[in-house]
C-alpha positions as CSV (number, residue, x, y, z in Angstrom):
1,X,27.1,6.1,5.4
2,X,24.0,5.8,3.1
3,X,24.1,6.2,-0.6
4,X,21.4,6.3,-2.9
5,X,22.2,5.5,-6.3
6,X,19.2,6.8,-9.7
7,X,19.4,5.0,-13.1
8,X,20.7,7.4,-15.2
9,X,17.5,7.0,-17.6
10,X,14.3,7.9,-17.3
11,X,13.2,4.4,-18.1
12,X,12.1,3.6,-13.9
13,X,13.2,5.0,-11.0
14,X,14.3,2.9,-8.1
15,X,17.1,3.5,-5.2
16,X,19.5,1.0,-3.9
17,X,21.1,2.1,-0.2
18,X,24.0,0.9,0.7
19,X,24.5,1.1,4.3
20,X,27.2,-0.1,6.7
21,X,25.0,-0.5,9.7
22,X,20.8,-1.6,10.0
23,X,18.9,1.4,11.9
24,X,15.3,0.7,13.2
25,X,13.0,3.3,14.7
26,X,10.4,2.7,17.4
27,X,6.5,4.4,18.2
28,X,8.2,6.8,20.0
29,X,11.5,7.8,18.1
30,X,8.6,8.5,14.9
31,X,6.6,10.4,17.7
32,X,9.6,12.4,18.3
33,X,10.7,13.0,14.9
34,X,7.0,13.6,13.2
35,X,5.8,15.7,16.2
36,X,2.5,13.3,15.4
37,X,0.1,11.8,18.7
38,X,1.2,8.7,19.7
39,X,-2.2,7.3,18.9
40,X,-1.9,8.3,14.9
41,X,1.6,6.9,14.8
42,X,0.0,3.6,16.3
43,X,-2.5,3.5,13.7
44,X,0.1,4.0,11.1
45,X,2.6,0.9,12.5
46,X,-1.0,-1.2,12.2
47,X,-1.3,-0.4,8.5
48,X,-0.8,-3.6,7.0
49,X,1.3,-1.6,4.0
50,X,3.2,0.1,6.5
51,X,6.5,-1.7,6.5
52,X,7.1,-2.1,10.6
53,X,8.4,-5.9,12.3
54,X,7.5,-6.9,15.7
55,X,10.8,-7.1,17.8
56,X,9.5,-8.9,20.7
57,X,7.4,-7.1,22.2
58,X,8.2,-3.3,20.9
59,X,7.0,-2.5,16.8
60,X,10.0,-1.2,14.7
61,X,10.6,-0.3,11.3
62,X,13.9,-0.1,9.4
63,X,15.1,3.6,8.3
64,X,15.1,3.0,4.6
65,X,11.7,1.3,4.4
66,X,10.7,4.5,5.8
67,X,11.9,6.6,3.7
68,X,10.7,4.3,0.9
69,X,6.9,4.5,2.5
70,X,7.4,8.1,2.7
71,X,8.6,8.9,-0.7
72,X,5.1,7.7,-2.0
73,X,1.8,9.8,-1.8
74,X,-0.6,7.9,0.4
75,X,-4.4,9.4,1.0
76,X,-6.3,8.8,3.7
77,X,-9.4,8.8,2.1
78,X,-8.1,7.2,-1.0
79,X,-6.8,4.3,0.9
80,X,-8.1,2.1,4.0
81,X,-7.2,-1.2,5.8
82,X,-7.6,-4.1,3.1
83,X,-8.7,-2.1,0.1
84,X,-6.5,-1.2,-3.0
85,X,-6.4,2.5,-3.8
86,X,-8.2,2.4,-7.3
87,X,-11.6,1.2,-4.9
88,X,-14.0,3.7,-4.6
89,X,-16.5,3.8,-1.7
90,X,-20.4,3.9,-2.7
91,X,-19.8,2.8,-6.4
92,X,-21.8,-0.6,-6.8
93,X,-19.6,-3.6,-8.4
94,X,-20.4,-4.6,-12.1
């Protein structure tokens, strides 16, 4: 069973799960579940902010990382490989 457990105020907002057993997902069970290319859901275990662990050979990630790295907005203009969101392309450095 998973719970997920909300300070009751407003102050922050963070989730704690409480799980009985550890779930990973490969490529192909997020290929399956998003309907996405296999190639897009490659690039997106390369993200270095994506939260996925090599298991040997085969790329995983755990089923409440996921839903963490889901629940927040991510652009794909907005943000690349090695550069913080709040950097904008073409703007000279002061």
């Amino acid at each position: 069973m998973i719970y997920a457990s909300e300070p009751k105020d407003n102050s922050y907002f963070t989730r704690v799960y409480i799980s009985s057993e550890a779930r990973f997902y490969t490529i192909d069970n997020i290929q399956e579940m998003t309907g996405w290319s296999k190639k897009t859901v490659q690039k997106l275990f390369n993200d270095p902010r994506f939260p996925a662990s090599d298991y040997g050979r085969i790329k995983v990630v755990e089923a409440h990382a996921l839903i963490d790295y889901f629940s927040n907005r991510h652009e794909k203009d907005r943000e690349r490989y090695g550069q913080p969101s709040y950097v904008h392309y073409g703007v000279p450095r002061r």
